[in-house]
C-alpha positions as CSV (number, residue, x, y, z in Angstrom):
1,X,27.1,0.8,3.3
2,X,30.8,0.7,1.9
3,X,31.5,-0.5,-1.5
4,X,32.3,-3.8,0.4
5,X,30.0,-4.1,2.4
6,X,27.3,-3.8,-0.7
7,X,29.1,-6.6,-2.2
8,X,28.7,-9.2,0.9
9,X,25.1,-7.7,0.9
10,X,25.0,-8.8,-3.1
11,X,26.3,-12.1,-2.8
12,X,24.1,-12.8,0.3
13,X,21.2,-12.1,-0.9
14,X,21.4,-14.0,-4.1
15,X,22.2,-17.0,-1.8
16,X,18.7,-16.4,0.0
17,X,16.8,-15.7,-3.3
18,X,18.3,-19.1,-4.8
19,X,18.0,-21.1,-1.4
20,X,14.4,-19.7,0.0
21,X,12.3,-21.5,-2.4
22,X,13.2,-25.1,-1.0
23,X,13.9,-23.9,2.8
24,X,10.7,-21.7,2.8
25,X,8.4,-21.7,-0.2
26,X,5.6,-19.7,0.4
27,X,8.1,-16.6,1.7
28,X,9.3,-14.0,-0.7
29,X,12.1,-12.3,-0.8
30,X,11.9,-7.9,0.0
31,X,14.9,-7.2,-1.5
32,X,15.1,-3.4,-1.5
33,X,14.2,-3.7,2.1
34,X,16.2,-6.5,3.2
35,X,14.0,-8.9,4.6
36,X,12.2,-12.3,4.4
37,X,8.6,-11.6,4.3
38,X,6.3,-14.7,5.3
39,X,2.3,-14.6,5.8
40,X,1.7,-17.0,8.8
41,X,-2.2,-17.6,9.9
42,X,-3.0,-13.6,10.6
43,X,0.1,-11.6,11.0
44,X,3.2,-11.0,8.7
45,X,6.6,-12.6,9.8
46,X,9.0,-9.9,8.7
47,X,12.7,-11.1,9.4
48,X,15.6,-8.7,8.6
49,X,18.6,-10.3,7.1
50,X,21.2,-8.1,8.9
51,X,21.6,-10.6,11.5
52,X,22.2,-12.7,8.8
53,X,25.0,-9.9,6.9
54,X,26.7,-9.5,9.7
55,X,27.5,-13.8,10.3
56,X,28.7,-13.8,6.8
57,X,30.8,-10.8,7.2
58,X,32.8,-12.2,10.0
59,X,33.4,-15.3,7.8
60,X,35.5,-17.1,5.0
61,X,33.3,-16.6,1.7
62,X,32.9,-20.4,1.4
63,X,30.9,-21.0,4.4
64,X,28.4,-18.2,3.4
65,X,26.1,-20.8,2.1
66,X,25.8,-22.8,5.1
67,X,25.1,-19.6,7.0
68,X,22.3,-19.0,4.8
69,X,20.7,-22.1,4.8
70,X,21.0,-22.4,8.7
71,X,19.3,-18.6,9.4
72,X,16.6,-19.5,6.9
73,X,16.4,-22.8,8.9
74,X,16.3,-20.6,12.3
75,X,13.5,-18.4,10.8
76,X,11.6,-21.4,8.8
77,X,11.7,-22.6,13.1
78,X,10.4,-19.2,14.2
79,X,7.8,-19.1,11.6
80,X,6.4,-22.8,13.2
81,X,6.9,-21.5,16.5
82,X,4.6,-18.7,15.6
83,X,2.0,-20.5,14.0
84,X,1.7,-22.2,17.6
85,X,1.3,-18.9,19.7
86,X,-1.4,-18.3,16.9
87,X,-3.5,-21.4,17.4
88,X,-3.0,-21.3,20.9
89,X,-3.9,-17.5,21.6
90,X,-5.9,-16.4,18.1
91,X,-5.1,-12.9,17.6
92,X,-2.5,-12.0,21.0
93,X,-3.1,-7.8,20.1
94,X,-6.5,-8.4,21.2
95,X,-4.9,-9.7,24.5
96,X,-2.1,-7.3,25.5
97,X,-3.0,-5.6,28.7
98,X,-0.6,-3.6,30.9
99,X,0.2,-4.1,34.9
100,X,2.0,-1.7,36.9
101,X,4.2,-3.6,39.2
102,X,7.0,-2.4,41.7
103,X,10.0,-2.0,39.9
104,X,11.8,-5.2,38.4
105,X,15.5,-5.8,38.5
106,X,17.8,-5.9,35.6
107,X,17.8,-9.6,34.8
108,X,13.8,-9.1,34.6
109,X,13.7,-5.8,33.0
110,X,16.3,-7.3,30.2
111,X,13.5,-10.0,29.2
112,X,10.2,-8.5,29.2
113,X,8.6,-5.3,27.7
114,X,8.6,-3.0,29.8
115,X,8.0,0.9,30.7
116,X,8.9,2.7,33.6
117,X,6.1,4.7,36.1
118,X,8.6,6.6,38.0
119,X,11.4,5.3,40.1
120,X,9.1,2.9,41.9
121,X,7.1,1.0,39.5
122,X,7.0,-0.5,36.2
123,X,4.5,-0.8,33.3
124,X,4.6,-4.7,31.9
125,X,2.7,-5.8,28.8
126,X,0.9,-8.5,30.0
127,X,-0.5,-11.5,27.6
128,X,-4.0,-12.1,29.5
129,X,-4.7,-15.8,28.7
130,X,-6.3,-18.2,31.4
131,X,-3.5,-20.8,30.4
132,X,-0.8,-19.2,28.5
133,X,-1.1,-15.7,29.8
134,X,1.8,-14.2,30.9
135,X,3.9,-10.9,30.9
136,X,4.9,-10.6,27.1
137,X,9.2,-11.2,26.5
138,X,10.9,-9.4,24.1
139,X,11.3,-12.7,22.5
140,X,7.4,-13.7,21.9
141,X,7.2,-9.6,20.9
142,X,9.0,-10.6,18.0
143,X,8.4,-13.7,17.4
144,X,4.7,-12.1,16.5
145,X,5.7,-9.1,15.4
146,X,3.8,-7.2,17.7
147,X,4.4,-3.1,17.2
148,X,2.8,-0.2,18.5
149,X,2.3,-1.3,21.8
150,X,0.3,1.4,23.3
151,X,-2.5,-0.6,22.2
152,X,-2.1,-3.0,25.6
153,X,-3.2,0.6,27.5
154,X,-5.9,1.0,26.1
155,X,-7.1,-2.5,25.7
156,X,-6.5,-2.4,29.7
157,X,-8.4,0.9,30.1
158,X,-11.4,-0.3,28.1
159,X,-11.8,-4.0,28.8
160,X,-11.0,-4.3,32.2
161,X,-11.1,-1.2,34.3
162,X,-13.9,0.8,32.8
163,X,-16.0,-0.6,35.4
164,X,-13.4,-0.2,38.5
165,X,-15.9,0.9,41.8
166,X,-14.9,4.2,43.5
167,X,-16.2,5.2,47.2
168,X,-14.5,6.9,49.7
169,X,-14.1,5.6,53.7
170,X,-13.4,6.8,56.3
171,X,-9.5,6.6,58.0
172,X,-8.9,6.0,61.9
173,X,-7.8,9.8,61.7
174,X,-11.3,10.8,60.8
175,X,-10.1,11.8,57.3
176,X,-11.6,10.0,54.5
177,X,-9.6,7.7,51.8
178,X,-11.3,7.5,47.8
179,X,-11.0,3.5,47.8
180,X,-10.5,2.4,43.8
181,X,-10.9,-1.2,43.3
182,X,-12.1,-4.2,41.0
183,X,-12.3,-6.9,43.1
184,X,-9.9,-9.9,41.9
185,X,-8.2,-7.8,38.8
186,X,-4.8,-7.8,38.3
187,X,-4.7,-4.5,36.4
188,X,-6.2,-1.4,38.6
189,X,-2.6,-0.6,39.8
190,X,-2.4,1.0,36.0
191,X,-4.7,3.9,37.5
192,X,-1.7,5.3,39.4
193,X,-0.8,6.5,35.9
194,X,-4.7,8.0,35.9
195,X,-5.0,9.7,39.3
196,X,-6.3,12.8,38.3
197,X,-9.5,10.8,37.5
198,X,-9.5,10.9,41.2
199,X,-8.9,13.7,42.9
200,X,-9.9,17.6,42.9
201,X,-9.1,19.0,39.3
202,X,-6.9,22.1,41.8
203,X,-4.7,19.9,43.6
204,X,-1.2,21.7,44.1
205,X,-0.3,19.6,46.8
206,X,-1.3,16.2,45.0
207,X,-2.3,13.1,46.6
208,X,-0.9,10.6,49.0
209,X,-1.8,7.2,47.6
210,X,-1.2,3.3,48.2
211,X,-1.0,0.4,46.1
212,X,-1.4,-2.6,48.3
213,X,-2.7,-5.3,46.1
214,X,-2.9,-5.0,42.7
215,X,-6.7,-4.7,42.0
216,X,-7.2,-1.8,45.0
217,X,-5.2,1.7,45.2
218,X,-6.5,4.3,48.0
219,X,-6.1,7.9,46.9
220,X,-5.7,10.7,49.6
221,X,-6.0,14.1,48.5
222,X,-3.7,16.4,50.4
223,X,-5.7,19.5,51.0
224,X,-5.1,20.6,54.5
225,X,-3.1,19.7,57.5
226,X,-6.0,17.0,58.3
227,X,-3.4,15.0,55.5
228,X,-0.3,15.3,57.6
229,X,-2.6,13.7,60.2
230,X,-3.8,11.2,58.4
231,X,-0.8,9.7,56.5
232,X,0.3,7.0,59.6
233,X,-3.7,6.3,59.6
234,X,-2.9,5.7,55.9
235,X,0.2,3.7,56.1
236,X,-1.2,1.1,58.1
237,X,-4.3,0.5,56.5
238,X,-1.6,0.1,53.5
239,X,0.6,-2.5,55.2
240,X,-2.5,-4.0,56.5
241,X,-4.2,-4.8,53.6
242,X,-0.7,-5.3,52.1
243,X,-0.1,-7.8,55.0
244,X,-3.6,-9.8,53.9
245,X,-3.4,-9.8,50.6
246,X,-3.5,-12.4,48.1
247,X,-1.9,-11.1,45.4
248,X,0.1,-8.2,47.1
249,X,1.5,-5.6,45.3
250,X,3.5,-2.5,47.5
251,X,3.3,-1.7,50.8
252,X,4.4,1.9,50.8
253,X,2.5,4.8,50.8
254,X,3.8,7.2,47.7
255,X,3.4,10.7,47.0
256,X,2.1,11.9,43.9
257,X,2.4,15.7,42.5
258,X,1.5,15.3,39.2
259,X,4.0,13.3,37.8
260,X,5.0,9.5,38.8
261,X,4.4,8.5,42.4
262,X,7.5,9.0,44.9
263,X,7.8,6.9,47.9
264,X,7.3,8.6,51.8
265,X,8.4,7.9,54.7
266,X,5.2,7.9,57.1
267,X,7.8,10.3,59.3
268,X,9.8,12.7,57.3
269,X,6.7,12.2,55.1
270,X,4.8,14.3,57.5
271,X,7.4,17.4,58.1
272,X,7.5,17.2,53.7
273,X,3.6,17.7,54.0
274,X,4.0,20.5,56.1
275,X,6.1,22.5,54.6
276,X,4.6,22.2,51.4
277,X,1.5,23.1,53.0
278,X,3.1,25.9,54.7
279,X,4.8,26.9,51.3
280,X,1.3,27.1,49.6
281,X,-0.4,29.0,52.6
282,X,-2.3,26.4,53.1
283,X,-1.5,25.3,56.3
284,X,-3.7,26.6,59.0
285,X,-2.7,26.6,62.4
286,X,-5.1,24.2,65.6
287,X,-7.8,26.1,66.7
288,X,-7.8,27.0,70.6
289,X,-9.8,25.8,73.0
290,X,-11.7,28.2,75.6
């Protein structure tokens, strides 16, 4: 900070130290760290006065004390709306889980939290409630503080798919599919970050895979040229089930390679099989008859 700019940040805060007592009284004031600090039921509100420095910055001295009392208002508001996610959810960490969902548009991307899984899909926090659940907004993220978010992983890993079924089936090609589900979860589609549970430890040629609803993937190993053959087999079972679903997820068929799954064309998919077959000497050629 300039020599200014600790002077605004002076004055300010003497305002909220003289004004917090009657606007909130069981707050304190973290001066060295520039904060309000207010316990509320379980959790901490912690709410950063910069917001704050910055409104009184842009304006005449004299209305610095209106400013004040209204964002201690604003946060006294954010405190009470808190207290209400609280009583209505208990403790929320214990309820973050994470969906993978084909990717989101800007507008939704803006609002929630969010990672991405490639270019195709997207990892949302998810608050699992039967009534107020719902995919967590930047807004309720800090309205309850929530931090170190990789806990919704493994709260989804633990609680809800350690018990996902695994069998493979056969495909109208004669190839088999490994079938990963949990019938009626919204959640297995976070295994596409977790294929290597399911597949050959060797696999240099990855796996074909489909996400049709969001509580099955299928998982094709590509091995041989019996996967070249079986990926329109695989497609359609995709769409198909895709097609009947009720709570649909992506009707594509994806390639994975290690990394994040990449969408392919059942047609070009098939020469891009081949030749990384071919590249790996692992394509053999049809044996002849007679």
């Amino acid at each position: 900070m300039g020599a200014n700019e600790l002077e605004i940040a002076g004055e300010v805060h003497a305002l909220v130290d003289g004004l917090l007592p009657v606007a909130l009284p069981h707050a304190s004031f973290d001066r060295a760290a520039s904060r309000v600090v207010l316990p509320v039921g379980r959790i901490t509100l912690r709410a950063s006065t910069w917001d704050l420095l910055e409104r009184c910055a842009a304006a005449p001295r004299e209305r610095w004390p209106g400013l004040v009392d209204t964002w201690l208002r604003e946060t006294a508001d954010l405190a009470a709306m808190a207290v209400a996610e609280i009583e209505l959810l208990g403790d929320v960490r214990r309820l973050l889980r994470v969906r993978v969902v084909p990717a989101m548009d800007g507008e939704r991307r803006r609002e929630l939290v969010w990672h991405p899984v490639g270019p195709h899909f997207d990892a949302v926090v998810m608050v699992d409630h039967p009534t107020y659940g719902a995919p967590l907004s930047w807004h309720r993220a800090r309205l309850l503080q929530l931090g170190k978010l990789g806990r919704a992983v493994r709260n989804t890993l633990e609680h809800e798919l350690s018990d996902v079924v695994v069998y493979d089936r056969p495909l109208r090609s004669g190839s088999d599919v490994r079938v990963v589900t949990k019938p009626g979860s919204g959640y297995v589609t976070l295994l596409l970050t977790e294929l290597r549970r399911y597949v050959p430890p060797a696999l240099p040629c990855g796996a074909l895979v489909g996400a049709p609803r969001y509580d099955t993937l299928l998982v094709h190993p590509v091995t041989s040229r019996a996967s070249v053959e079986a990926l329109p087999a695989l497609a359609a079972e995709v769409a198909a089930l895709h097609e009947s679903a009720d709570d649909p997820c992506s009707p594509e068929v994806f390639w994975w390679r290690g990394g994040a799954p990449r969408a392919l064309d059942p047609g070009r998919g098939r020469r891009e099989l081949r030749r990384a077959l071919k590249g790996l000497g692992m394509w053999r050629p049809p044996r002849r008859r007679g």
